[in-house]
C-alpha positions, 0 to 999 in steps of 0.5 A: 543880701542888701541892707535896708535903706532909708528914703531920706526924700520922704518925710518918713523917711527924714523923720526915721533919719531925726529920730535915730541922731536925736537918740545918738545926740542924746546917748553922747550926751550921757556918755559925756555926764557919766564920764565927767560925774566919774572923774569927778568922783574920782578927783574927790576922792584924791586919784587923779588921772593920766599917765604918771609922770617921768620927770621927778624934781631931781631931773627937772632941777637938771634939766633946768641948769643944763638949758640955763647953761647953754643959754649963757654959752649962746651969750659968750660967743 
């Protein structure tokens, strides 16, 4: 069974065509309010989003001194 097809050579068909991305245009840009009205929401009510982070200070403060570390030994040599 084929699927209908729309002439795009015609003007009925062009029309058909503007008319559905317009309505596609249009719900992406809904989509795109509503998500950042809810992250706004959610940032006004103290949540933030994204994935928790690993690294605490104890590590970073680590990691620091190691790479301030290995820079002085590039230095020596």
């Amino acid at each position: 069974m084929r699927s209908p097809s729309v002439d795009t050579t015609s003007a009925d068909g062009r029309l058909f065509f503007q008319i559905i991305a317009a309505m596609a245009e249009f719900e992406r840009s809904l989509i795109k309010d509503r998500t950042r009205a809810g992250l706004e929401a959610a940032k006004a009510q103290g949540r933030t989003g994204g994935r928790p982070s690993v690294v605490d200070e104890d590590v970073l403060t680590v990691a620091r001194a190691r790479k301030a570390k290995g820079r002085e030994r590039q230095h020596h040599r």
